[in-house]
N, C-alpha and C positions, 0 to 999 in steps of 0.2 A: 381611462378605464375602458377595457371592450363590454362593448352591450353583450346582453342576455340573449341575441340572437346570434349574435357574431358566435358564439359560443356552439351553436347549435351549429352554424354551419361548416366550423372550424375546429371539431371537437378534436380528428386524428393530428390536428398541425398540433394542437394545445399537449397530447399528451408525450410530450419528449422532457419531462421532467425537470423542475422549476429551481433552479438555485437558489439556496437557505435564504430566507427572506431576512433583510436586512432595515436597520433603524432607516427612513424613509428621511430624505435631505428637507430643511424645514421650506425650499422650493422646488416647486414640481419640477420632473427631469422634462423636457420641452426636445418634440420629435414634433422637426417641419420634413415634410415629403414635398418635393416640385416634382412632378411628371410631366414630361417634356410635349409640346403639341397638343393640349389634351384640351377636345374642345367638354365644355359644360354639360351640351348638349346629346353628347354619346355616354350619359350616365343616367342607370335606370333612376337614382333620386334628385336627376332632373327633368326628369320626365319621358327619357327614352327609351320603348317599347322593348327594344331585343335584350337578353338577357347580358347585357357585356361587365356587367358591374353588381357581382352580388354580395360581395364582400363588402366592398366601398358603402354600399349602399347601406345596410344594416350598419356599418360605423356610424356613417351618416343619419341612422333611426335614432341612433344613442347619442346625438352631438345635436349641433347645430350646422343648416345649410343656408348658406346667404347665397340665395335665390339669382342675383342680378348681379354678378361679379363681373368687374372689366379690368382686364391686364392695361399695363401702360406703354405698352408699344411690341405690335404684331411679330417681332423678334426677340431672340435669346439674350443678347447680348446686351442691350439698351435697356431690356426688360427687368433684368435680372439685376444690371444696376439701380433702378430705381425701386426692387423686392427689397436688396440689401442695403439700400442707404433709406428709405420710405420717404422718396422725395419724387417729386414730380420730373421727367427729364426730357425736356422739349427744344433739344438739339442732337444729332445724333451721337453718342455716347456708351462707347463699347468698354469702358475701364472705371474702378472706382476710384472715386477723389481720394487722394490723400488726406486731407483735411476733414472729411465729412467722417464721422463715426459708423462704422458699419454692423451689420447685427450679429453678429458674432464676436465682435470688439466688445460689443454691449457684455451681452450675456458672461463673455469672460469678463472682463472686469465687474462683474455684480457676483464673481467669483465659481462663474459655473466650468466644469471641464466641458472644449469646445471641441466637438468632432464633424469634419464635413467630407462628406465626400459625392461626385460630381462624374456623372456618363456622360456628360456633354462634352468632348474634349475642348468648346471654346471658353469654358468658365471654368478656368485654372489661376494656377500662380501667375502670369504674364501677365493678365487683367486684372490681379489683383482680389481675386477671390478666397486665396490662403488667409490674408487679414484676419487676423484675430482668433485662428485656429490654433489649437496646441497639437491638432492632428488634422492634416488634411491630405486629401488622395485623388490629385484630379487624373484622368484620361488622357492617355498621349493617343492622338488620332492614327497612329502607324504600330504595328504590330512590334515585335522584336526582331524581324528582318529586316523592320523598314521599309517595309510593303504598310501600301495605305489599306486602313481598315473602317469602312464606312459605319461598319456596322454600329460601330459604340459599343460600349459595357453594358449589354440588358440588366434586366431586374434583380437576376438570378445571379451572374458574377458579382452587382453592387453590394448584393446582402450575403456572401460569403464576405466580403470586404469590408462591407461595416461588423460585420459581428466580428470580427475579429480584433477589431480598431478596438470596436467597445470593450472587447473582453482584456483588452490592453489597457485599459484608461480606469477604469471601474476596481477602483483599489480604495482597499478598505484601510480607515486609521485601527489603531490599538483599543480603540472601542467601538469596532466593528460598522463605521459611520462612511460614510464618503460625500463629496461634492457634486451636486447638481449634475446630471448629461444636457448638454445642448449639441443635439443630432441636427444635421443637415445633411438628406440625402435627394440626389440631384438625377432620377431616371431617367433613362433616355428614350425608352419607348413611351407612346407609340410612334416615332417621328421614324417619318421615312427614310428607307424604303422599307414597305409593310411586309412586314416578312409574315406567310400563313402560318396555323396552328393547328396542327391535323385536330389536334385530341378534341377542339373545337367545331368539328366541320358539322355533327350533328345538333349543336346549340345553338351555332350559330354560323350555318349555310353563308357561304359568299354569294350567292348567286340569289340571295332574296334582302340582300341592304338597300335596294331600291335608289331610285334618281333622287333628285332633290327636289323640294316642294316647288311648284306645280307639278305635278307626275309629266305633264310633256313639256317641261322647262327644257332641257336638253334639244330636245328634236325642236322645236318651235323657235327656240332661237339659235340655232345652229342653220337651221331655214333661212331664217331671217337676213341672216348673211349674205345668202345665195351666189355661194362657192361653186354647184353643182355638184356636191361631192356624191360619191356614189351611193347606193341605198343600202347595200349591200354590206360594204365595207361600213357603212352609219353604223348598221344594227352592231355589228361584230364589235366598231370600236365602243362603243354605248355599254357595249356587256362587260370589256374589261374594264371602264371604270366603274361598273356596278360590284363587280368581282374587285377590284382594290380599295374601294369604300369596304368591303367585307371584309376584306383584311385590317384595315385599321381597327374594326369592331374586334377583330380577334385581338389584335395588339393590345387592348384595353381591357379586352380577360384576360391575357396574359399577366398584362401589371396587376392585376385585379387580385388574383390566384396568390401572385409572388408576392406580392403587398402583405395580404394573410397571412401567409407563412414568415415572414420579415418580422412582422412587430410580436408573432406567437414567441419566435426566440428572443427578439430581443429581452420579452417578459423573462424568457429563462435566464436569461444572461443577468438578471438583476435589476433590470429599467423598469422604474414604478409602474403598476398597474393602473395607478391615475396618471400614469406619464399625458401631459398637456400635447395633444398633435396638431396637426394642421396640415393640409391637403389642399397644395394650389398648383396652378400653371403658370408658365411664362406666355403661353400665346397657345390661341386654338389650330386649325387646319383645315384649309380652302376646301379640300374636296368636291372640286371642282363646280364647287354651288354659284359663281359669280364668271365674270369674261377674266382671260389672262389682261393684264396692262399693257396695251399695245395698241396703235392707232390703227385705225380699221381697217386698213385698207392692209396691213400686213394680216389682220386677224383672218381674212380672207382666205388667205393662205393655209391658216392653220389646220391640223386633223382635230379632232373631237381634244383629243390628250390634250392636243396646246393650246387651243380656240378657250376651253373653261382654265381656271385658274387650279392648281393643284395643292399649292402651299402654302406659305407664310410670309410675310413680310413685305407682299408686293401693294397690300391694298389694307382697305378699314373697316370692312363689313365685319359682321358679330358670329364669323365663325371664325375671325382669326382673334375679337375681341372678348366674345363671352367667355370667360374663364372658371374652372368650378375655385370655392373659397369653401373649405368644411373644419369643422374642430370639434375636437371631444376629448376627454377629459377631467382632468384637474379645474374644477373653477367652472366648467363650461355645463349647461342644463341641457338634460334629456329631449330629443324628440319636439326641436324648435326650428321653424321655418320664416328665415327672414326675409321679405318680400322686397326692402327697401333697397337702392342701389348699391354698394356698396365698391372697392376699389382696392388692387393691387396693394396701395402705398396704406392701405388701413390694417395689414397683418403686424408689422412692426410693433405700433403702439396699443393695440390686443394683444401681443404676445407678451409686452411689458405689464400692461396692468394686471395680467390674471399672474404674473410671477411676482408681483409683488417691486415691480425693477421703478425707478423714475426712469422716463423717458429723456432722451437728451433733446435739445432746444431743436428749432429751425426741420422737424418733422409736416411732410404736407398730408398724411393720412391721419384718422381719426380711431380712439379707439371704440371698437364696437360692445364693450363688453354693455352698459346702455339698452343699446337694443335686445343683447341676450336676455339681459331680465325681465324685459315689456317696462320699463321706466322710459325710457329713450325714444325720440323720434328721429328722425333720418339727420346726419351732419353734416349734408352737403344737397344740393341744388341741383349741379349737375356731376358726370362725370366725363374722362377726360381718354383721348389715347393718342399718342404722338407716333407716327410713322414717316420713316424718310419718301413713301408716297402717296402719303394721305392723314392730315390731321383730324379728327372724330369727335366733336363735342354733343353731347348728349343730353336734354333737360330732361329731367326724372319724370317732373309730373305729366306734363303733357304727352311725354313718348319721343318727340321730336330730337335729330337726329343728322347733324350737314356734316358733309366730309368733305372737306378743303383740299383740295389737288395741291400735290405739290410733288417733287420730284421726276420721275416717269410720268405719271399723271400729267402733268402740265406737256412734258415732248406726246402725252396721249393724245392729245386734246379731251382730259375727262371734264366735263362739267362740274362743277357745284354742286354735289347730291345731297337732297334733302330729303331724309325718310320720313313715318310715323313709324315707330316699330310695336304700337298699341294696335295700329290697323294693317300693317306691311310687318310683322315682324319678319319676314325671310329676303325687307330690303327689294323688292321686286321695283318698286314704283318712283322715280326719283317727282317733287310733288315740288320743286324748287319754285316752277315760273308759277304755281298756283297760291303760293304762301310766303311772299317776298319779305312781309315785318317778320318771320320764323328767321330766313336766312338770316337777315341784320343781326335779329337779338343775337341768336348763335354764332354769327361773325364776331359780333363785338364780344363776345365773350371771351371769346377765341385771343381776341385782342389785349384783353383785360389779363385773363391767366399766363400769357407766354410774357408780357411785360415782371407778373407776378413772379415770374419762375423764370430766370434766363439758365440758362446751361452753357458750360463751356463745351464746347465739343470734342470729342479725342482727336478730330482730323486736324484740330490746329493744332499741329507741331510742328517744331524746327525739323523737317526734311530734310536738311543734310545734316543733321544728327545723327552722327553713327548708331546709337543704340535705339532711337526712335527708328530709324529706317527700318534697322533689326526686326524689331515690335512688330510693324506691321507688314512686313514680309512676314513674318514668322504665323501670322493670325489668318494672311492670304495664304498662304499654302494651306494652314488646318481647315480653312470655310473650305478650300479645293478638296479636300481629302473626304468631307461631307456631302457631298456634292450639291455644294452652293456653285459650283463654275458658272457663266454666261443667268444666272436669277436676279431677280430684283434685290433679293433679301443682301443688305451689308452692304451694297454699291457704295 
């Protein structure tokens, strides 16, 4: 259901006139949105000052927002398998298992029509993301020339695409009835590159998204280096990542704005007004808040742009891991704020119980529906996030927080970082050699969970399998075409 403000702020999208309302499926029609990149923390209802989220936000008054959400690995691909299967995936893993039941396998066989469609051109059929759809529409990365198109499918072509999918699918019986919708739409903004938003520039100036906390994080540790780089050229390049930070804020009213207008028509289109939603990411965006992955003595080298980290996938800090997690709804209460941890692989089995579905077996998230009511206390201890350069184990209560090198990391030479993020939440302090029983526990945790959870990996395949080879030529060209070339991310 949309809130009583959203209304207010969305009056002129609402009035384009509502399709005859119809006998309502005895399960809510279930609308997941992924937005691509999108950290938690660029959303005014979690707490961020600029105005980039006014829509989401007011959904958000009328739902519930779990507060401390963490993706399961700082990439698309790995991520997104373990959204669709709600399993833990602590090997790298860009395809879904045959074997494992996927969420849209679910929902149609609990007999919902299953619609998905996907901006990301690397979550397609080839990876195995059609699964269980009776309509699906992913993105080919190259235009109709055949010319590479980085850009993706914005907001705005997705939701001509879905509404039309829907208005395809949404067919009524002889007494005027139909089958459940299960929507999956997959945006691609904000990920880069942040493309500006004029109609934006007075809401929200590029030239005032400011550095990252500490205000002289930037200059002081780009100092620190002592490259000698010039002063001159410091300020100028300090400005365009202050200016491209601006732009990603605009990319998030962007999706903000078209989001709005998306769910007003789907409402026309006939999709319940208590249609059950959900609003997550696959992974947040560096923005340059941490160092690139690179052993120091090349980091020397670098200008401001490559010296700080820009994206995803290289590292484990909580702007690639805070994720937003929002729902409202059918089943879901008004205007609740859940403070507890919660995690990626816990959407699945939520989205089952407020539908009424059994869950299928060998699930590692939990449902929260528990905590929605205030009966429930937190169902897990710690949380979890696997990266091919840096593994991130988390203990709730205390705050505490090691990220385990691995991959680049280790050719980095990065340490063993151990945070508070109660006392450090921006990750500043690595406090490792001062709290040696924190690493163990969280080592051995670390130990405990990946024995719990092995994963096969998609890189073991027969290589000289014709059609395996295929595969992953075919996946290396599309990460090309995005311009993943020479990044951490997918190595």
């Amino acid at each position: 259901m949309l809130p009583p403000r959203f209304s207010a702020l969305a009056l002129p999208l609402l009035l384009i006139g509502c399709a005859d309302e119809v006998q309502a499926p005895d399960r809510p029609d279930v609308v997941l949105v992924v937005c691509d990149t999108l950290r938690s923390d660029r959303l005014g209802c979690y707490g961020y000052p600029r105005a980039t989220s006014p829509i989401i936000d007011s959904l958000a008054a009328g739902g519930v927002v779990f507060e401390d959400n963490t993706c399961q690995w700082p990439w698309t691909l790995p991520s997104m398998v373990s959204l669709f299967e709600g399993r833990y995936v602590t090997a790298y893993r860009d395809k879904l298992e045959e074997h494992v039941p996927s969420l849209p396998e679910i929902f149609r066989d609990a007999g919902y029509i299953t619609v998905g469609l996907a901006a990301n051109c690397l979550v397609d059929e080839s990876q195995g993301f059609d699964r269980g759809f009776d309509h699906f529409d992913g993105l080919n990365c190259w235009d109709e020339n055949g010319e590479r198109d980085p850009s993706g499918r914005n907001i705005e072509q997705l939701s001509e695409l879905a509404l039309e999918a829907v208005r395809d699918v949404l067919v009524l019986d002889e007494k005027g009835q139909r089958r459940p919708l299960f929507l999956y739409l997959h945006a691609y903004d904000p990920h880069d590159p942040y493309s500006p938003h004029p109609q934006f520039k007075q809401a929200l100036p590029t030239t005032e998204s400011g550095p990252p906390s500490p205000p002289e994080y930037w200059r002081e540790t780009f100092a620190q280096a002592g490259n000698g780089y010039d002063k001159d050229k410091l300020t100028a390049d300090l400005a365009f990542l202050t200016d491209a930070r601006g732009r990603y804020d605009q990319e998030v009213r962007y999706f903000d704005l078209k989001l709005g207008k998306l769910l007003a028509d789907l409402q026309g289109l006939g999709v319940n007004r208590d249609a059950l939603t959900a609003l997550v990411s696959d992974h947040g965006e560096g923005l340059w808040e941490h160092l690139r992955n690179e052993p120091q003595k090349r980091l020397m080298k670098r200008s401001p742009k490559q010296f700080f980290y820009q994206t995803h996938g290289g590292n484990s800090y909580q702007t690639v891991m805070a994720t937003p997690f929002l729902m409202w709804g059918r089943g879901v209460p008004s205007g609740v704020r859940i403070s507890q941890g919660t995690e990626n692989v816990d959407l699945i089995p939520t989205l089952l119980e407020l539908a009424d579905i059994a869950p299928p077996e060998g699930l590692d998230g939990h449902s929260l529906v528990p905590l929605m009511s205030g009966d429930g206390v937190s169902p897990r201890e710690y949380v979890y996030c696997y990266g091919s350069h840096g593994i991130a184990i988390r203990h709730l209560e205390s705050g505490y927080k090691l990220i385990i090198p691995s991959g680049r990391s280790i050719d980095s030479q990065r340490p063993m970082e151990l945070f508070n993020l109660k006392e450090d939440p921006h990750e500043r302090r690595n406090v490792a050699k001062q709290n040696p029983e924190w690493v163990k526990r969280l080592a051995d945790e670390y130990t405990h969970w990946m024995a719990a959870n092995p994963t096969t990996s998609s890189t073991k395949v027969d290589r000289h399998n014709e059609q395996n080879a295929e595969d992953r030529a075919r996946l290396k060209a599309k990460m090309e075409a995005l311009g993943y070339t020479g990044l951490e991310t997918g190595e």
